[in-house]
N, C-alpha and C positions, 0 to 999 in steps of 0.2 A: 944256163943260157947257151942256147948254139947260134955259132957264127957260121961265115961262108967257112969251104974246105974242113967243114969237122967231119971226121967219120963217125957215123952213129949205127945204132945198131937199132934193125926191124922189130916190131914187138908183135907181128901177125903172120899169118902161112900165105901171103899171097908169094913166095917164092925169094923174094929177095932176104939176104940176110945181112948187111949191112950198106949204108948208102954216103955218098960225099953230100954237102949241100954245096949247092954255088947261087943261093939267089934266097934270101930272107923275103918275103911278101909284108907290104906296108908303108912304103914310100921307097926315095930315091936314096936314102941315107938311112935307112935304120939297119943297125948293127949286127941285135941281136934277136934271137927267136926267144920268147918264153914258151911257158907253156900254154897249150889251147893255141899257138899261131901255125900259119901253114907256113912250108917252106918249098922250094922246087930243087931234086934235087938227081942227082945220077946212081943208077945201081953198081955198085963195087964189086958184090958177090951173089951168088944166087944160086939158089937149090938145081941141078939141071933138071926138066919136063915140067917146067912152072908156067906160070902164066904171063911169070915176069921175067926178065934176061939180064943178063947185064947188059950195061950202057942205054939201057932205058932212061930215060926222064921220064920223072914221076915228082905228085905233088904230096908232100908229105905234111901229117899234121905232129905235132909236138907233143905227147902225152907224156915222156916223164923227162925231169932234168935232176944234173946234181946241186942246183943254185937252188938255197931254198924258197919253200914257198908260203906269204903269211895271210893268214888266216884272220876273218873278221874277231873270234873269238881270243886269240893273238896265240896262237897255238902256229908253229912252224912244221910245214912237210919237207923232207929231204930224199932223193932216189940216193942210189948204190953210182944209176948209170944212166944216159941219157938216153933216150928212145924215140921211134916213131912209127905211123901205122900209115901207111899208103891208104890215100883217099882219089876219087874219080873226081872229074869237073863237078860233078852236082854235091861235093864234097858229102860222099858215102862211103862206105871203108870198102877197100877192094876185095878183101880176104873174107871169110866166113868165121874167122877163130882170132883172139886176143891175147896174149901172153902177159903174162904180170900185173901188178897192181896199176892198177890206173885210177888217178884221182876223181873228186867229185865236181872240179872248177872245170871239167871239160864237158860236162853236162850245162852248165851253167850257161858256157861258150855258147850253145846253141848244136852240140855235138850228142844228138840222144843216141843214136844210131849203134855210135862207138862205145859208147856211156852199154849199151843194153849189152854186147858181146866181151865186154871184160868180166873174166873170170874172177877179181878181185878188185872191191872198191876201197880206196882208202879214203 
């Protein structure tokens, strides 16, 4: 689960490499992001000649956490580390390339997009 003020780390080449969140999307009170939620949040670090900079705002979607994750078939997922992919207003990923495993419940989301550029599904 990610909260406001977490550092998390990019899981795509749109330039930034890790981001602060300050705004969970989904009412006035909710806490926490899981996974498959969007977040809004600021760039910390960034590749320099990128498309992204720091201190950008940007809306990010959630694709891995270290809080498990349970499965219909009652099989639990777990990450290493928390992650995310910068997505545009029409929530499409901004980058061309995906880094690490990315689950199948972000498919499910309604997220094919992101679902088709991960290099590994779990």
């Amino acid at each position: 689960m990610v909260q406001e003020r977490s550092v998390i780390k990019v899981a795509d080449n749109s330039g930034a490499k890790y981001i602060r969140v300050f705004r969970v999307l989904g009412g006035s009170r909710k806490r926490y992001a899981r996974l498959g939620e969007i977040v809004i949040a600021s760039v910390q670090n960034a590749e320099p000649r990128k498309q992204v900079k720091k201190k950008d705002i940007v809306k990010c979607l959630v694709v891995r956490t270290s809080h498990p994750i349970a499965r219909a078939d009652g099989t639990r997922v777990r990450f290493d580390e928390n992650a995310v992919v910068l997505i545009d207003e029409k929530k499409q990923p901004r980058a061309t390339r995906i880094f690490g495993p990315i689950p199948r419940e972000i498919k499910e989301r309604g997220f094919d997009s992101i679902f088709s550029l991960a290099e590994e599904i779990v």
